[in-house]
C-alpha positions in Angstrom: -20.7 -19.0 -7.0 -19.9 -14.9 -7.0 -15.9 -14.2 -7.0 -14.6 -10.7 -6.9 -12.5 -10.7 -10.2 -9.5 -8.1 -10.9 -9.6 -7.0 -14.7 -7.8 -4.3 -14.6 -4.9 -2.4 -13.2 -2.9 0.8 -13.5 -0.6 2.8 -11.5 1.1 6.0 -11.3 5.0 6.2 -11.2 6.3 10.0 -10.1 9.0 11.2 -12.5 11.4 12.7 -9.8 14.1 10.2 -7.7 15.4 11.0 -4.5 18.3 9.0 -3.9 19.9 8.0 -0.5 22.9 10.4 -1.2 20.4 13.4 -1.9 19.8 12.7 2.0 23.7 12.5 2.7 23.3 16.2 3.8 20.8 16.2 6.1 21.2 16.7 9.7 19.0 14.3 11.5 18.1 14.5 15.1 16.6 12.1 17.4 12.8 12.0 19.2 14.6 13.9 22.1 16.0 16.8 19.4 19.4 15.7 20.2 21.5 15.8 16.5 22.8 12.5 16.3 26.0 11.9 16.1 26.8 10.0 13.3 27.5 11.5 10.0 24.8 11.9 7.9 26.1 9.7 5.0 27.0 7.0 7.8 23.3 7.5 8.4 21.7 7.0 4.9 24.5 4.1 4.6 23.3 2.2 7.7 19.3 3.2 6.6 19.7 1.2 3.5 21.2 -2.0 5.1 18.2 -2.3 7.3 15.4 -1.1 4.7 16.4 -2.4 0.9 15.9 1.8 -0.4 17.6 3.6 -2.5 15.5 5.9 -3.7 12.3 6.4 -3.7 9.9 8.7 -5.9 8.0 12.3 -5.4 5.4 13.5 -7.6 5.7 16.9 -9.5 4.5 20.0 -7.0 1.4 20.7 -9.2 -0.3 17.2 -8.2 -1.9 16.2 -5.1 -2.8 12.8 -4.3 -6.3 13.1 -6.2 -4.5 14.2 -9.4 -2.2 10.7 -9.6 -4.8 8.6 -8.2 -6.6 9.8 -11.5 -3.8 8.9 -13.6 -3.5 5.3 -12.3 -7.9 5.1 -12.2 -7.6 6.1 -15.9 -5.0 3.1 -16.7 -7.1 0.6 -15.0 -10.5 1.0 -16.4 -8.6 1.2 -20.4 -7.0 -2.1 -18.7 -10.2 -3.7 -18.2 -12.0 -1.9 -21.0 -15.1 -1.1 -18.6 -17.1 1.9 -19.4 -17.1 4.1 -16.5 -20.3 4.9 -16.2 -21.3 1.1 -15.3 -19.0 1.6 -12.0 -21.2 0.6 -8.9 -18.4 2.1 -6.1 -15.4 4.2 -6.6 -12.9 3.5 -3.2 -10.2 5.4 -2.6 -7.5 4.6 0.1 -5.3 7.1 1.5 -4.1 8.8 4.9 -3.6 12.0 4.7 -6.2 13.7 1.7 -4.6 15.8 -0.9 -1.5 18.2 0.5 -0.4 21.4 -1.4 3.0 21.3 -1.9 4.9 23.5 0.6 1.6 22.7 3.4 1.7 20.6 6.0 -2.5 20.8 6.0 -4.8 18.0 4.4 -7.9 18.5 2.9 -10.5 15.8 2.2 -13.5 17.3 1.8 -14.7 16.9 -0.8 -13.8 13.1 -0.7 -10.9 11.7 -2.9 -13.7 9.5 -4.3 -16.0 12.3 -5.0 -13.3 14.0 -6.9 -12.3 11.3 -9.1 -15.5 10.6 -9.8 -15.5 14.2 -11.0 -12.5 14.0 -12.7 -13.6 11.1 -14.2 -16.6 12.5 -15.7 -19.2 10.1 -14.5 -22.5 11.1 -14.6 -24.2 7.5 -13.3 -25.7 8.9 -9.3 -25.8 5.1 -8.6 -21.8 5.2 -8.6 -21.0 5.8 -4.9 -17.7 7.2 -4.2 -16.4 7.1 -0.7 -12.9 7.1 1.1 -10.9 4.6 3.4 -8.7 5.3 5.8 -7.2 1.7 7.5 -3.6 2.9 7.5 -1.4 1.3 4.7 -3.6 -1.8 4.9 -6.6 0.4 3.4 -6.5 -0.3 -0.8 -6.6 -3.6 0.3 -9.4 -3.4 2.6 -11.1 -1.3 -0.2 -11.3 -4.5 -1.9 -12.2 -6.6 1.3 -15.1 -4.3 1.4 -16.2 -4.3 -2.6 -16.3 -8.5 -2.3 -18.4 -7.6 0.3 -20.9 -5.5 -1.8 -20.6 -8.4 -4.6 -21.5 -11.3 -2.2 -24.3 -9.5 -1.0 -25.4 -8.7 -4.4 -25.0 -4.6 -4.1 -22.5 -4.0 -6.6 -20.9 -5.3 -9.6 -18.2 -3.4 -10.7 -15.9 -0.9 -8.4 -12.8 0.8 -8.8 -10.4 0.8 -6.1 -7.2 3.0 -5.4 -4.6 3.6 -3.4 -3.0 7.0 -3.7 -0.4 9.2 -1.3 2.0 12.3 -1.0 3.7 11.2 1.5 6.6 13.2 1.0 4.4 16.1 1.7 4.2 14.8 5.4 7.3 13.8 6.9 9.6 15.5 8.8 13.1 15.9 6.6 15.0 16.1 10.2 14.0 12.8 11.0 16.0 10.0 9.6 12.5 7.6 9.1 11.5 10.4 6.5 13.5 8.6 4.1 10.8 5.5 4.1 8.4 7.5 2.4 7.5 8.2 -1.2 4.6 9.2 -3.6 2.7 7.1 -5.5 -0.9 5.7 -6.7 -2.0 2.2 -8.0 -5.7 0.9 -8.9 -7.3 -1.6 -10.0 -11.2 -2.5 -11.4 -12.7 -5.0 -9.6 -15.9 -6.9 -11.3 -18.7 -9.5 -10.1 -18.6 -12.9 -11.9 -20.2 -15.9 -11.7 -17.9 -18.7 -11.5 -17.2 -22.4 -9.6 -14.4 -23.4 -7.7 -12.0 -22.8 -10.2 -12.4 -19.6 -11.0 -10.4 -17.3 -10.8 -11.1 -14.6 -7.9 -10.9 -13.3 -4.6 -11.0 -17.0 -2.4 -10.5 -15.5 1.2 -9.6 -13.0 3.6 -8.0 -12.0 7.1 -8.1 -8.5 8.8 -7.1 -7.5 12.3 -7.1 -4.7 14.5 -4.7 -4.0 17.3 -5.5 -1.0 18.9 -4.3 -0.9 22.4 -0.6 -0.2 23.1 -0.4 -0.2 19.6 -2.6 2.1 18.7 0.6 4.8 18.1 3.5 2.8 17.0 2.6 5.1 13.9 1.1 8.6 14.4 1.6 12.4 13.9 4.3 14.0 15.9 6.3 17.1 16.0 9.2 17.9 14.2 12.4 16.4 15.9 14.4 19.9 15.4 14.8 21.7 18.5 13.0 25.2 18.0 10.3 23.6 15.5 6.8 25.2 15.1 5.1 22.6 18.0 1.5 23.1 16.2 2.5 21.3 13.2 2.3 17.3 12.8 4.3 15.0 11.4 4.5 11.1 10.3 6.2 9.6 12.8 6.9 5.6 13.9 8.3 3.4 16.3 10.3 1.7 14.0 11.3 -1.2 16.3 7.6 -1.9 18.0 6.3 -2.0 14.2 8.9 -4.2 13.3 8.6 -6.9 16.1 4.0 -6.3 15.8 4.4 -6.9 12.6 6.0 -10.4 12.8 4.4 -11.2 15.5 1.1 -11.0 14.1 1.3 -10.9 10.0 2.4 -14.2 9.6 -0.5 -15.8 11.0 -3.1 -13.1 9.9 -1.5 -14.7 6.4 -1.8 -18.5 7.6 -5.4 -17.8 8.3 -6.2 -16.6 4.9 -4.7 -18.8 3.5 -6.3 -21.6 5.5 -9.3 -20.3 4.8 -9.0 -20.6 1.0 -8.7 -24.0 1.3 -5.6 -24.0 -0.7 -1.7 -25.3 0.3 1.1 -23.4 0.9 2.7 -25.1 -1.8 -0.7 -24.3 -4.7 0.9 -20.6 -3.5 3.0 -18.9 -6.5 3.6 -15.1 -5.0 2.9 -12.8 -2.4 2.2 -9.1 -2.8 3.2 -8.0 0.1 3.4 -4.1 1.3 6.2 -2.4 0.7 7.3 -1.0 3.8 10.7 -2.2 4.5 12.4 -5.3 2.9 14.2 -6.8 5.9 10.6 -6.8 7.8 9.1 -8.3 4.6 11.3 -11.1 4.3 11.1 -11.8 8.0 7.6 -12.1 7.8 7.4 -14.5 4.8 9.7 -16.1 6.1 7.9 -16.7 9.8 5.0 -17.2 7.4 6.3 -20.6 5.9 7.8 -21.2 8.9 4.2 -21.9 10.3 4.0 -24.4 7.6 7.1 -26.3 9.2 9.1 -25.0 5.8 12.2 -23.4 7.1 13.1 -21.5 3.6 10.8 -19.4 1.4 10.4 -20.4 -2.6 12.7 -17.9 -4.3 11.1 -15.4 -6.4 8.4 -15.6 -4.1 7.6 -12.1 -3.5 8.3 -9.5 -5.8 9.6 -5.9 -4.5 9.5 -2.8 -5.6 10.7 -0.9 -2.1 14.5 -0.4 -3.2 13.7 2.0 -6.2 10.2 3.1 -5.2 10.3 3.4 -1.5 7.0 3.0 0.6 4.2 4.9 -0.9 1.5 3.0 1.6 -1.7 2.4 0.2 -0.2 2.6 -3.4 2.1 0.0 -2.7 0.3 -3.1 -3.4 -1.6 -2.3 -6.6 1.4 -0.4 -8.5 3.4 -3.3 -7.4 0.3 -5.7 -9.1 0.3 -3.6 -12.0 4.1 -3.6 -12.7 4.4 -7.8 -12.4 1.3 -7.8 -14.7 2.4 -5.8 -17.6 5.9 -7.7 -17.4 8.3 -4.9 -15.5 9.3 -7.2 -13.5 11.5 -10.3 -16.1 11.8 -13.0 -13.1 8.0 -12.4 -11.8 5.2 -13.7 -14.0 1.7 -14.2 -13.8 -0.8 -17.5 -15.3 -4.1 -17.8 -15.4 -4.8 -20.3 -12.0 -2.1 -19.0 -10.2 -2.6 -18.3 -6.6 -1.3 -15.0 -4.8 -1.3 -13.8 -1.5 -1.9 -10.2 -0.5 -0.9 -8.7 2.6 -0.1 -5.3 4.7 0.6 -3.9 8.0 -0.1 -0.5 8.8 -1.5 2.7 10.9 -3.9 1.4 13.4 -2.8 -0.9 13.7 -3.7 -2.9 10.6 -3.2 -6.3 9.2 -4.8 -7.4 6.3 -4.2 -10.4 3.8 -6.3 -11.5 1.1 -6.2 -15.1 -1.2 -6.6 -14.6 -4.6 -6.8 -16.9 -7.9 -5.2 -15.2 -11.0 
């Protein structure tokens, strides 16, 4: 039996903190370019009721999002003690390429994977490097894919990361901006053979919605009046993401689960995007609701949103990463233990994945 088997991880914190109150200035204006009229620090006091952030983190203006994805790659394969060059895939998650500070343009070409794998120094031609782009959802469909590869006997190793700049993309006028953050994670993935008991990737669920949901996140203009109209900016519908997502997570997660064949009560955490920790406990929630359990376990799902903010793709894995090597005192991991991933994002896309420590 082939499982997909993590065996290493490592992330990328950014050293600078931008705090609610460094917003507590801002004026902020709505889709219309009306200035709203509630004070700004009313603002940033109501945005961290409904989110769980306080801050959140922005890498240093001489790195783009190839640079930290690096830094977290590096971690991962010393955390597995892999030699590089015996990498099958390198898969590299992100949305928006790497952004020069002080741009609003993205450049991916060459590939993020290409230039890791530069950066890197791997020589092997039979390492493939390629990008994903899935919308928040994509590190984890990076490793969807790379089970893929190892089931069908293509690959046996891969690297997979997550890395953004987000805070190189969002519009500072616009109250949503202060979702965003910076960050990479990544992990080494490795084909084993195993039996039932092993430990490994045991299932997986992914959807698309791509109808009237196709924009609930896109690229807009700036919501100051007089702004330059030909340059884009992240931009959601807060409210329809909210109510997609918990309509339709939950059971993308039940699925998975199902799947696996295991209980909802063999389940000992859930790594679950960071995107905002009211809609993450909503969905959990909802999620053992489906079970007929009307409370989640407590310490169920570890979060890393209130100090880290959402960083997308990087979410996930940083978050893996930090409850691994024991930054996180009430959130441990055993060998046997099963873990649910899941995210929600651009697309729109759910993914979840089952997963024996």
């Amino acid at each position: 039996m082939v499982r997909a088997v993590i065996t290493g991880t490592g992330s990328y914190i950014p050293p600078f903190i931008q705090t609610n109150q460094d917003f507590a200035q801002h004026e902020f204006f709505t889709a219309e370019g009306q200035l709203l009229p509630l004070d700004p620090k009313e603002v940033v006091s109501k945005f961290k009721k409904i989110t769980g952030i306080e801050e959140r983190r922005y890498t240093t203006d001489n790195l783009n999002a190839s640079n930290i994805g690096y830094e977290a790659a590096k971690k991962a394969i010393e955390d597995s003690g892999t030699d590089p060059e015996t990498l099958d895939q390198i898969i590299v998650a992100h949305n928006f390429g790497n952004v020069i500070k002080d741009t609003i343009q993205t450049a991916a070409v060459p590939s993020l994977a290409s230039q890791l794998k530069h950066a890197l120094g791997i020589r092997n031609p039979n390492c493939i490097g390629y990008d994903i782009l899935f919308g928040c959802p994509g590190w984890l469909q990076g490793l969807i894919q790379a089970d893929a590869y190892f089931k069908a006997g293509m690959a046996k190793k891969a690297l997979i990361i997550g890395t953004e700049t987000l805070s190189r993309v969002i519009d500072m006028y616009d109250r949503d901006s202060m979702i965003y953050s910076d960050g990479a994670g990544a992990v080494v993935l490795e084909r084993k053979e195993g039996d039932e008991n092993s430990s490994g990737i045991l299932a997986f669920k992914a959807q698309t919605h791509s109808l009237e949901e196709v924009d609930y996140i896109n690229m807009g203009m700036s919501y100051c009046p007089g702004s330059n109209p030909g340059i884009r900016y992240l931009k959601m519908k807060g409210r329809k993401v909210y109510e997609y997502a918990l309509k339709h997570v939950p059971n993308a997660m039940k699925a998975c689960l199902d799947q696996s064949g295991k209980s909802i009560h063999d389940l000992k955490k859930i790594f679950i995007h960071q995107a905002n920790e009211k809609m993450d406990e909503a969905i959990v929630k909802k999620f053992y609701q489906l079970y007929g359990i009307e409370t989640p376990p407590v310490n169920i799902m570890p979060m890393s949103i209130s100090w880290l903010g959402n960083s997308s793709v990087a979410t996930i894995p940083t978050l893996l990463d930090l409850v691994r090597k024991h930054q996180f005192p009430e959130h441990t991991l055993s060998a046997g233990d099963i873990i649910l991933f899941a995210s929600v994002g651009a697309g729109m896309n759910i993914n979840a994945v089952c997963y024996r420590y």
